[in-house]
C-alpha positions in Angstrom: 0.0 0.0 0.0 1.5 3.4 -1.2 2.0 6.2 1.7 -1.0 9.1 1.7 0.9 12.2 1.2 -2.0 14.1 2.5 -2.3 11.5 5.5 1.5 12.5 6.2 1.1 16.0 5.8 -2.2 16.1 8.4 -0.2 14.2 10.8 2.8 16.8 11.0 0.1 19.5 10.8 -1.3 17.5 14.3 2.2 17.2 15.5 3.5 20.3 15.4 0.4 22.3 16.8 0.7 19.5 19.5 4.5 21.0 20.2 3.4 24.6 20.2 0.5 23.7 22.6 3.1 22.0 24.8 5.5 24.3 24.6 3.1 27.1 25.4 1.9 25.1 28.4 5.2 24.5 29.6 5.9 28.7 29.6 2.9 29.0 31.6 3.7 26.6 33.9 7.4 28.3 34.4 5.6 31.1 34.8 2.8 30.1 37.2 5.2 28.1 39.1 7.6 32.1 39.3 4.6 33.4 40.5 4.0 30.9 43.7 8.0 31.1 44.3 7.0 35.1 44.3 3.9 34.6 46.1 5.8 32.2 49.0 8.8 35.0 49.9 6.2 37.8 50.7 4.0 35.3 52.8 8.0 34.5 54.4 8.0 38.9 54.8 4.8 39.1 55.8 5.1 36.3 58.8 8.5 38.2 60.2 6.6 41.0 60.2 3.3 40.2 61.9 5.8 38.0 64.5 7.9 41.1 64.9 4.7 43.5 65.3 3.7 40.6 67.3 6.5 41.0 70.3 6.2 44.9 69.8 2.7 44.7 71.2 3.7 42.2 73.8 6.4 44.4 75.1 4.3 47.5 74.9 1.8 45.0 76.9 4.4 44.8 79.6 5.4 48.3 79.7 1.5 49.1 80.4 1.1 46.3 83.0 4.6 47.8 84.9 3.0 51.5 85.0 0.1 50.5 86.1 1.1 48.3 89.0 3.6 50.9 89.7 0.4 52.7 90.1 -1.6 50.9 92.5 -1.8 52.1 96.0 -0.9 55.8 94.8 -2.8 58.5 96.4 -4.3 60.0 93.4 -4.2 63.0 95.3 -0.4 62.9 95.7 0.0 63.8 92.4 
């Protein structure tokens, strides 16, 4: 049986717009997977920050809770 030239010529047609389609996805997914490598480093910022803010208000906590003991028993009158 003789080769179809046509047949040949439709299935590099498929194969090749299978490549780009591939290719293309494989981009995306480089650029998708940049993105959630980008995404994880700010949620790393943002948890050193909230954890910093975090002590700040504990310590400013502490600092309120010392006054205000140092407080107690004061004549209010003393001045």
């Amino acid at each position: 049986m003789p080769e179809d030239p046509i047949a040949h010529s439709e299935l590099a047609a498929l194969t090749r717009r299978f490549e780009e389609v591939a290719e293309k996805h494989d981009r995306e997914f480089g650029i998708v997977k940049s993105d959630l490598t980008a995404v994880r480093l700010q949620i790393g910022n943002l948890d050193q920050k909230v954890e910093a803010l975090s002590d700040k208000i504990d310590r400013n906590q502490a600092q309120i809770i010392e006054l205000l003991t140092r407080l107690v028993g004061r004549n209010p009158d003393a001045g």
